[in-house]
DRENDO-1510 file (C-alpha; in Angstrom, 1 decimal, always signed):
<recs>
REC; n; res; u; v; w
REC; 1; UNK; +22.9; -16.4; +19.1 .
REC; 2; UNK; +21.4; -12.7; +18.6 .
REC; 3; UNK; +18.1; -12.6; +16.6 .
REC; 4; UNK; +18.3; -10.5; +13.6 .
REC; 5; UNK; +16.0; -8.0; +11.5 .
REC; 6; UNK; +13.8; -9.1; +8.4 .
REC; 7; UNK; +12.2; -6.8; +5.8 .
REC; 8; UNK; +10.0; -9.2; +3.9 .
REC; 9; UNK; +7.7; -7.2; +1.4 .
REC; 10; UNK; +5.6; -8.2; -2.0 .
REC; 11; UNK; +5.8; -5.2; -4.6 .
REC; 12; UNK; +3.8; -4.4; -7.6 .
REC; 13; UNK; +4.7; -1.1; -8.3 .
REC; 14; UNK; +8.1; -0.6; -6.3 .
REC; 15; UNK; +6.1; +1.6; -3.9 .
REC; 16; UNK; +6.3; -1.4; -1.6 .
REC; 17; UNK; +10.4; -2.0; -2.3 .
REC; 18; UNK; +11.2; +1.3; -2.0 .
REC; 19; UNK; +9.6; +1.4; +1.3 .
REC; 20; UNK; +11.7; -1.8; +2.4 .
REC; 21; UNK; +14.9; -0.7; +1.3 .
REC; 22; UNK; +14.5; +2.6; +3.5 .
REC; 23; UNK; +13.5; +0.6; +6.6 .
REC; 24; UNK; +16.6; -1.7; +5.8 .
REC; 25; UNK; +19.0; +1.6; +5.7 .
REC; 26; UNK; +17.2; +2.2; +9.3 .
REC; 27; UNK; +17.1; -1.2; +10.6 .
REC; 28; UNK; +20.5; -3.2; +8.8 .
REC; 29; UNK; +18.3; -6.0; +8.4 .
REC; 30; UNK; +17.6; -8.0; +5.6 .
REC; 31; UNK; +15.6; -7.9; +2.5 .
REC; 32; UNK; +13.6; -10.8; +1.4 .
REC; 33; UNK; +11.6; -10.1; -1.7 .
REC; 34; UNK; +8.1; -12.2; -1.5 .
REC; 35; UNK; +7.3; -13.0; -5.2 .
REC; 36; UNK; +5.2; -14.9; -6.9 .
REC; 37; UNK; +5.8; -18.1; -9.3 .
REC; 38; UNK; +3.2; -16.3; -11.6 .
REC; 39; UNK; +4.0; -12.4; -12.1 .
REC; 40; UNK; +0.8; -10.8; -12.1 .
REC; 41; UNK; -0.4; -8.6; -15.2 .
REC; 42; UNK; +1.1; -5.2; -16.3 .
REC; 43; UNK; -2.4; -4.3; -17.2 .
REC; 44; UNK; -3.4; -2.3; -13.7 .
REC; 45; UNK; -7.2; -3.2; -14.5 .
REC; 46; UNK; -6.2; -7.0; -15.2 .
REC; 47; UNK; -4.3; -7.3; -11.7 .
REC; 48; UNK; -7.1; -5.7; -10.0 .
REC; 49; UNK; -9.9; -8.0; -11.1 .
REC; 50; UNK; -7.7; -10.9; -10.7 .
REC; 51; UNK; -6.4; -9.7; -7.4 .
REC; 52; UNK; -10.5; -9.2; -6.5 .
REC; 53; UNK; -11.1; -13.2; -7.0 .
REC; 54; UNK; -8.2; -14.3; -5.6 .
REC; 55; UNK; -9.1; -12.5; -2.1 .
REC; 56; UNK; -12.9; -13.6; -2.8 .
REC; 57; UNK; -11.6; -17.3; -3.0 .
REC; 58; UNK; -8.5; -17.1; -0.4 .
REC; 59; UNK; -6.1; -18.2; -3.2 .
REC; 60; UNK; -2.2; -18.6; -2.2 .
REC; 61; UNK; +0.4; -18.4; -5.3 .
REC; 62; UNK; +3.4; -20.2; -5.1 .
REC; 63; UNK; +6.2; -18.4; -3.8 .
REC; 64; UNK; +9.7; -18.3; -6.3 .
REC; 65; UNK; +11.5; -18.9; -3.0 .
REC; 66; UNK; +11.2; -19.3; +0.7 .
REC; 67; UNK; +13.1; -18.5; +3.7 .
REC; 68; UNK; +14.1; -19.7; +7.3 .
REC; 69; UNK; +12.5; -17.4; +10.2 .
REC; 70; UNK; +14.4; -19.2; +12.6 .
REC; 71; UNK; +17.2; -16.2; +13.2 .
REC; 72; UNK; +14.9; -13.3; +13.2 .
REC; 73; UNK; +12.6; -12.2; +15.8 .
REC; 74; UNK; +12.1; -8.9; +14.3 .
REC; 75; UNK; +9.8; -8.8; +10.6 .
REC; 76; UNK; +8.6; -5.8; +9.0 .
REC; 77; UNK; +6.5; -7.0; +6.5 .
REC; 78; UNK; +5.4; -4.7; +3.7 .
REC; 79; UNK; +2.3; -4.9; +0.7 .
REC; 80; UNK; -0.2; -3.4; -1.6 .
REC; 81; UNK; -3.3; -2.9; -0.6 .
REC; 82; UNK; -5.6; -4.9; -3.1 .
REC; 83; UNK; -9.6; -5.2; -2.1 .
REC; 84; UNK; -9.1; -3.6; +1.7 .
REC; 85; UNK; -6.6; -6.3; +2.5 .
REC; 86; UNK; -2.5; -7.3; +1.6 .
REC; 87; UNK; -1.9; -9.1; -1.5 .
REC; 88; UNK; -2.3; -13.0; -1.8 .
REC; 89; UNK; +1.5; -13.2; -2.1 .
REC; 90; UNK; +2.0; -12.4; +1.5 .
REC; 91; UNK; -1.5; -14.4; +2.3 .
REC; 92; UNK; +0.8; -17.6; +1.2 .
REC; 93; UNK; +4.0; -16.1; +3.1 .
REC; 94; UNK; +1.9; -15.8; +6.5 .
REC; 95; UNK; +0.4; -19.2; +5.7 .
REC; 96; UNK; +3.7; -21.2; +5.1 .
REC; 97; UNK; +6.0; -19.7; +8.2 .
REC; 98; UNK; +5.2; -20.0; +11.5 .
REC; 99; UNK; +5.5; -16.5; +13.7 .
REC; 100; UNK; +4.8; -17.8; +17.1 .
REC; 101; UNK; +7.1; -15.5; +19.3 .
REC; 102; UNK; +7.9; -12.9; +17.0 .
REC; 103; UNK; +7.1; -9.3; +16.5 .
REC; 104; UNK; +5.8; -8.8; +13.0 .
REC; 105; UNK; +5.2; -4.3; +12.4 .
REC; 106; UNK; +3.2; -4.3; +8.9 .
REC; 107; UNK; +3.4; -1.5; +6.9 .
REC; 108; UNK; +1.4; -1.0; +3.6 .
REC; 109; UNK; +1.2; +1.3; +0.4 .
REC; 110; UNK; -2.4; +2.0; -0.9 .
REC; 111; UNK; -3.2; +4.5; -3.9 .
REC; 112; UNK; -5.5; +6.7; -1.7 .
REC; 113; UNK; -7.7; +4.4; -0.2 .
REC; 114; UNK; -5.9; +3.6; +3.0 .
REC; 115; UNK; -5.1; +0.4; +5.1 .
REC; 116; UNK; -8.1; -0.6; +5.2 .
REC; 117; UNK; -8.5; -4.5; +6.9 .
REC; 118; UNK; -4.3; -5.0; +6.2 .
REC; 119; UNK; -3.2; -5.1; +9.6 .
REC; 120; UNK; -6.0; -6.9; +11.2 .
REC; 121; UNK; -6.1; -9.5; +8.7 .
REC; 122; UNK; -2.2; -9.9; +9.4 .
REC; 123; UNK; -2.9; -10.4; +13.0 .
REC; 124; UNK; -6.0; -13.3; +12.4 .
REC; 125; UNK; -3.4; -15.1; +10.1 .
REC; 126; UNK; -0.5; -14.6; +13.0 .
REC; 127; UNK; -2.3; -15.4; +16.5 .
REC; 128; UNK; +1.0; -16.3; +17.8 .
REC; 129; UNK; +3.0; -13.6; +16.8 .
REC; 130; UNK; +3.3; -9.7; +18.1 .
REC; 131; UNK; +2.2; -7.3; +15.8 .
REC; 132; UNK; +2.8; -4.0; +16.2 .
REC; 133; UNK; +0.6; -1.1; +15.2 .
REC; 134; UNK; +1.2; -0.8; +11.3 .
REC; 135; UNK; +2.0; +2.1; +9.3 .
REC; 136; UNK; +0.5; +3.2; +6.1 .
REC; 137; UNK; +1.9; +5.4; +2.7 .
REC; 138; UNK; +0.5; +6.6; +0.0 .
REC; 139; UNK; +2.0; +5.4; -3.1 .
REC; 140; UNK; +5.8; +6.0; -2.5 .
REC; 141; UNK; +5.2; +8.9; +0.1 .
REC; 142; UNK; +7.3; +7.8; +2.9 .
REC; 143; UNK; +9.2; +10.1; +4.6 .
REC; 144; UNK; +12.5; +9.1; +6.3 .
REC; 145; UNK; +11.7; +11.1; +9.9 .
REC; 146; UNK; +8.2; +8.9; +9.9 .
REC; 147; UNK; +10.0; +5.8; +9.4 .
REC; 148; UNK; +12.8; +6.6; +11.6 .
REC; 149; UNK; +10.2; +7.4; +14.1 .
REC; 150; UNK; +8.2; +4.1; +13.5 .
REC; 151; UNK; +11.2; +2.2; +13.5 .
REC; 152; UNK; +12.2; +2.8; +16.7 .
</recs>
């Protein structure tokens, strides 16, 4: 059986989405939206302090929905940056799969103040797993060619 492609990705913003549904125009893969039980607050100031004690305490929301890793060996997994690391929601996605044997290549969107501990923190929580050097937009700023380029 032929392993297939996986874009899992937590958005806030759409910055995040947008940036999956390019890499799944590049890749054909499949889109798997990571979301929360509990939507997080419109207020930007009111997600940020509660997205500050949730990474302070190592909190994990439950996910809507899960999904079988089985048939994919590739994942590109996409998030916010929130407090120099991803967003809990993908915290509880790397917590409840098991990667052993596949190649995870992170990507993140970040309002300016860059990737910060993202990818390193993915690879602590993935031993088992490949992960390939991330890549990193500002806001919605990514560019087809550096995607394509990354991609391949």
């Amino acid at each position: 059986m032929s392993k297939k492609t996986l874009i899992a990705y937590y958005s806030y913003s759409g910055n995040t989405r947008a940036v999956a549904e390019k890499i799944k125009k590049l890749t054909g893969g499949d889109l798997f939206e990571i979301k929360p039980v509990k939507s997080y607050p419109a207020n930007y100031n009111d997600m940020i302090n509660l997205a500050q004690k949730e990474k302070e305490t190592g909190y994990k929301p439950e996910l809507t929905e899960t999904i079988d890793l089985a048939d994919y060996d590739t994942i590109y997994l996409g998030t916010p940056v929130w407090w120099y690391t991803f967003a809990s929601p993908i915290r509880t996605f790397l917590s409840e799969n098991d990667f052993s044997g596949k190649t995870i290549k992170p990507y993140c969107t970040h309002g300016g103040g860059g990737a910060s501990n993202t990818f390193s923190d993915i690879k602590k929580l993935c031993p088992d797993a490949v992960v390939k050097e991330g890549l990193e937009f500002i806001e919605n700023s990514a560019k087809d060619a550096e995607l394509e380029a990354w991609v391949k």
